[in-house]
C-alpha positions in Angstrom: 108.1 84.2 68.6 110.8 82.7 70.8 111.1 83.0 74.9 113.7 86.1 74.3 111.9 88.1 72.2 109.0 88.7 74.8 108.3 92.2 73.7 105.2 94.4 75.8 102.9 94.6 72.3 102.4 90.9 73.4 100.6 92.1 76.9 98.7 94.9 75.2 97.3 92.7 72.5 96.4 90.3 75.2 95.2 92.9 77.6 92.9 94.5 74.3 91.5 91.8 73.9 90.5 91.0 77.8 89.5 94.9 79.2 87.5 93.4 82.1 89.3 93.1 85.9 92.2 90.6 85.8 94.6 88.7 87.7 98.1 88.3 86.4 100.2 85.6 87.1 104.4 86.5 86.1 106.3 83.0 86.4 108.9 83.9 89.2 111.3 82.5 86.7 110.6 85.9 83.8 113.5 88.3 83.4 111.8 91.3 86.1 113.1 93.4 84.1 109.7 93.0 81.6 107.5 92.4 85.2 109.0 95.7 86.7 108.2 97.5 82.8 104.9 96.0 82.9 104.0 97.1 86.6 105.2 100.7 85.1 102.3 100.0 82.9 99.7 99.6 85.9 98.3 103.1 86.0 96.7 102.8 82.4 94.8 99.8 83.3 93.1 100.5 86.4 91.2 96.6 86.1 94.6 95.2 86.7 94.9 92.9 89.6 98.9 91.5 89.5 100.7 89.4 91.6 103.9 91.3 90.5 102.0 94.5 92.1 104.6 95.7 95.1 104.8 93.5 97.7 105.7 93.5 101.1 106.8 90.3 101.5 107.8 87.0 99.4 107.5 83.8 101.4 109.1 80.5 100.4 107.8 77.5 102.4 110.3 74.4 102.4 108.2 71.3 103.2 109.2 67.8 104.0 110.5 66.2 100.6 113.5 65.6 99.4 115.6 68.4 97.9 118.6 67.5 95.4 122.2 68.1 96.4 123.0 70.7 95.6 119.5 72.0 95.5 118.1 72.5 91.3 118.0 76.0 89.6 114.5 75.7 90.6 114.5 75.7 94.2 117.8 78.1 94.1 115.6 80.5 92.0 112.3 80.4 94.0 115.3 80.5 97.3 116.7 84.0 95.8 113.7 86.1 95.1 111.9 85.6 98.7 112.7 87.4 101.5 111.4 84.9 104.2 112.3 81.5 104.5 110.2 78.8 106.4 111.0 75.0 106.9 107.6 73.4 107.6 109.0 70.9 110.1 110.7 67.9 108.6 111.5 70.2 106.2 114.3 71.4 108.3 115.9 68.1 108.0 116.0 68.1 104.2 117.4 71.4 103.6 120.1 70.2 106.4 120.6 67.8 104.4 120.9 69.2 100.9 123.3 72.0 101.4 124.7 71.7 105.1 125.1 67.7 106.4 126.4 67.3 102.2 129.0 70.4 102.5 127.3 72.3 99.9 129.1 75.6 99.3 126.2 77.9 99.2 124.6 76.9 103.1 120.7 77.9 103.0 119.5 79.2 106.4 115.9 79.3 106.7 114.3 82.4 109.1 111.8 80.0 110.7 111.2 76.7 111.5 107.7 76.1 112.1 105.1 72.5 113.1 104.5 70.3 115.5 108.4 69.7 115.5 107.7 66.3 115.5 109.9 65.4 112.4 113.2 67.7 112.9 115.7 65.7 114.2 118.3 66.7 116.8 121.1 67.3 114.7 119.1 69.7 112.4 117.4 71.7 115.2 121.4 72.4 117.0 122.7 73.9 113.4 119.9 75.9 113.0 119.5 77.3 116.8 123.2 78.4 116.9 122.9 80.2 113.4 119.5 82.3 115.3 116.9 80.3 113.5 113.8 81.5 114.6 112.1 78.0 115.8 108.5 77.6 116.9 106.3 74.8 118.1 102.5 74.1 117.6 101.3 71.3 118.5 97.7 71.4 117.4 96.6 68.3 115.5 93.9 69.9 113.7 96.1 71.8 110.6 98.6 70.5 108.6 102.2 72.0 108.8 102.4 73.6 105.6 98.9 75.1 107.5 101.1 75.8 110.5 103.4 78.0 108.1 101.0 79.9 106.5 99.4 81.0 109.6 102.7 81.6 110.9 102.9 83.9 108.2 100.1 86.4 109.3 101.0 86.4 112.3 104.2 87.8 111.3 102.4 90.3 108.7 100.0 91.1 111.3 103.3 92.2 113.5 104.7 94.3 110.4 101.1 96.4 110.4 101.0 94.6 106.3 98.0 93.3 104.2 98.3 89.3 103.7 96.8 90.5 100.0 99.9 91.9 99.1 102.5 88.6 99.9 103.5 86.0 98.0 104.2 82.6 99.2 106.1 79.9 97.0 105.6 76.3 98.6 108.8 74.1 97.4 108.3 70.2 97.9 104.2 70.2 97.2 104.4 66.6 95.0 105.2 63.4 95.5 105.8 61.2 98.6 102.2 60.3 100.2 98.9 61.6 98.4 97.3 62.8 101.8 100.2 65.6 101.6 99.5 66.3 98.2 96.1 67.0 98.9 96.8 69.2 102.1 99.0 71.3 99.9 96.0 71.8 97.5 93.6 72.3 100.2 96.1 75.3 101.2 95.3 76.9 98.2 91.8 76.7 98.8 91.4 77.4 102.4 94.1 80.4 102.6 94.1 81.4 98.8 91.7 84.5 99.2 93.5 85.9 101.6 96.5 86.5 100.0 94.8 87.5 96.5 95.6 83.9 95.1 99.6 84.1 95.2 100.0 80.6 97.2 102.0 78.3 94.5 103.3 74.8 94.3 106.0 73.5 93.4 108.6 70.9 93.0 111.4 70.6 90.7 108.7 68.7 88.2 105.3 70.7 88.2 103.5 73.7 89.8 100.0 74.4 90.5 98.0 77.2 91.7 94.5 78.4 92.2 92.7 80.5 89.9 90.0 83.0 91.2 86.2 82.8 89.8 85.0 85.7 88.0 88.0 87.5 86.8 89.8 87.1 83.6 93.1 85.0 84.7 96.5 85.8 82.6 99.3 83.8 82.7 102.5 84.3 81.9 105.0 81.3 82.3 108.7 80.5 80.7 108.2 77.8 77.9 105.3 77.6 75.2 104.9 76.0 71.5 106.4 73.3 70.4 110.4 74.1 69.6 112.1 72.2 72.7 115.2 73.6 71.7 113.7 77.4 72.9 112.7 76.0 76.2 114.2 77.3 79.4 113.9 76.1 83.1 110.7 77.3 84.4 107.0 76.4 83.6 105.9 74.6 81.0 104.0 73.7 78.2 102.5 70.6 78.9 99.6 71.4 81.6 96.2 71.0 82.9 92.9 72.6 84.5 91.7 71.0 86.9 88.6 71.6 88.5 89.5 70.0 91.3 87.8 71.6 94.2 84.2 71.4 92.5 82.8 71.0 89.3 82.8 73.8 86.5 79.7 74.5 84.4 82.1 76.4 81.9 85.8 77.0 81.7 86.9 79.3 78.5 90.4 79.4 77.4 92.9 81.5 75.4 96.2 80.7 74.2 96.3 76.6 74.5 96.7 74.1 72.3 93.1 73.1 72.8 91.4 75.7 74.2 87.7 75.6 75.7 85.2 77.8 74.4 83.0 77.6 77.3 80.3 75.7 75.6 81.2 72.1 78.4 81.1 71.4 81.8 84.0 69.8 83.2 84.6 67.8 86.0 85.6 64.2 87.5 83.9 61.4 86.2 83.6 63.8 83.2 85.8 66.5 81.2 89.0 67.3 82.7 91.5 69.3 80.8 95.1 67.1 81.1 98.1 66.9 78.8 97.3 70.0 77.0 99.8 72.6 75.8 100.8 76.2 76.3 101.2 77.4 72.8 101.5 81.7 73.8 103.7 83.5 76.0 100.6 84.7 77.2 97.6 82.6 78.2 93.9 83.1 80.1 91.8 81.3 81.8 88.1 82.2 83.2 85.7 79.7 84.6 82.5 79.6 86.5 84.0 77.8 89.5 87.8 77.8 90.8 90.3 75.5 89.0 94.2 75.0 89.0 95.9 75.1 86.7 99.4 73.3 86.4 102.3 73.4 84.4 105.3 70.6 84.1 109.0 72.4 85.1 112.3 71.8 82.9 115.4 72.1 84.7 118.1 73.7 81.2 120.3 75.3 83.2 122.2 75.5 85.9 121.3 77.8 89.0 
């Protein structure tokens, strides 16, 4: 089956086989035309947990990395389907950068600028004050900024009366550069990932990453599977991993992988760690006995 021919006999086969309480996990990159039939779907499966469910708010986070000029298909994408716009500081200066300093014709202005502002340079912080840039300091020096932007985030649900469970944040700019960062972005995921139902996600325009929930059968539904290159299409995937990386995992039992887990091993560091393995379904699960991410490699085929 190719990445076009995603037909909904696919879910219900999958869903079948998995009647116990779920969590779904649509790749932002899906044609919502097969989300939005799915969610019609919801009613008949009362287990269903979804992060496609209807939500009052999507949430992209900009952090302090570099963004290409003009930004990829990736960050354009992940840019068009929120409906608030945070740069986490420095941030500020890269989209600046990308699209306005570099006289990009589509010019990307955030809602919120939000840290310790001790990274946004002057330039940046004029533009986006005289195009009504929401900008707010906080200097505390005991949370990160991507920290600072996801609280500034339920502060502002908490001012729309809405339930953080029901918001999606995408983090762009989550990899690379130093590995203290890299770590406070996974540590987001752990410390704020309950309260928004587990829909905090990574990403950068090479890999996402995301926390999967103990206890409940995880489905996941990204762009690329299998092995035919020629099928794949800029989104997630297929080479990926499970890592357990907050804890070790007495059991981890897969679905839909090119080496699947059975459930029969622990893994862990020092031990087992799932890496380099493949997505081989359209749909796959995951359950464990402890919290893992899972990540996925990006592929940038088209243009935005």
């Amino acid at each position: 089956m190719t990445q076009s021919s995603f037909t909904l006999s696919d879910a219900d086969d999958n869903i079948a086989s998995h009647p116990k309480k779920r969590h779904v996990y649509f790749s932002p990159f899906i044609n919502h035309d097969i989300v939005d039939t799915l969610n019609g779907n919801e009613t008949n499966h009362s287990s269903l947990h979804t992060n496609q469910s209807i939500h009052s708010k999507t949430v992209m986070i900009v952090l302090n990395r570099p963004i290409s000029c003009p930004p990829s298909a990736i960050f354009h994408k992940l840019w068009s389907i929120s409906s608030f716009h945070i740069c986490a500081d420095g941030g500020a200066n890269r989209l600046y950068d990308a699209t306005v300093q570099s006289k990009d014709l589509v010019v990307y202005i955030p809602d919120m600028i939000q840290g310790d502002l001790d990274s946004v340079r002057v330039d940046t912080r004029s533009f986006y004050t005289s195009q009504g840039v929401r900008i707010q300091r906080d200097a505390s020096q005991e949370s990160h900024d991507l920290d600072k932007a996801i609280q500034s985030i339920l502060i502002l649900l908490e001012e729309e009366s809405r339930d953080a469970s029901s918001c999606r944040v995408y983090v762009y700019g989550a990899f690379g550069g130093r590995f203290d960062h890299e770590m406070a972005a996974f540590n987001a995921l752990y410390r704020w990932g309950s309260i928004f139902n587990h829909q905090i996600y990574l990403y950068d325009d090479e890999t996402c990453a995301f926390l999967l929930p103990t206890g409940i059968c995880n489905e996941i539904h990204i762009m690329n599977y299998g092995d035919d290159s020629t099928l794949y299409q800029t989104g997630e995937g297929p080479h990926c991993g499970i890592i357990p990386l907050g804890e070790a995992c007495s059991w981890i039992s897969t679905h839909g992988f090119k080496w699947d887990l059975d459930g029969d091993r622990s893994t862990s560091f020092g031990s087992l760690v799932s890496t380099s393995n493949k997505v081989m379904k359209s749909i796959v699960t995951i359950e464990s006995s402890n919290p893992v991410v899972f990540t996925a490699e990006m592929k940038v085929t088209d243009s935005k």
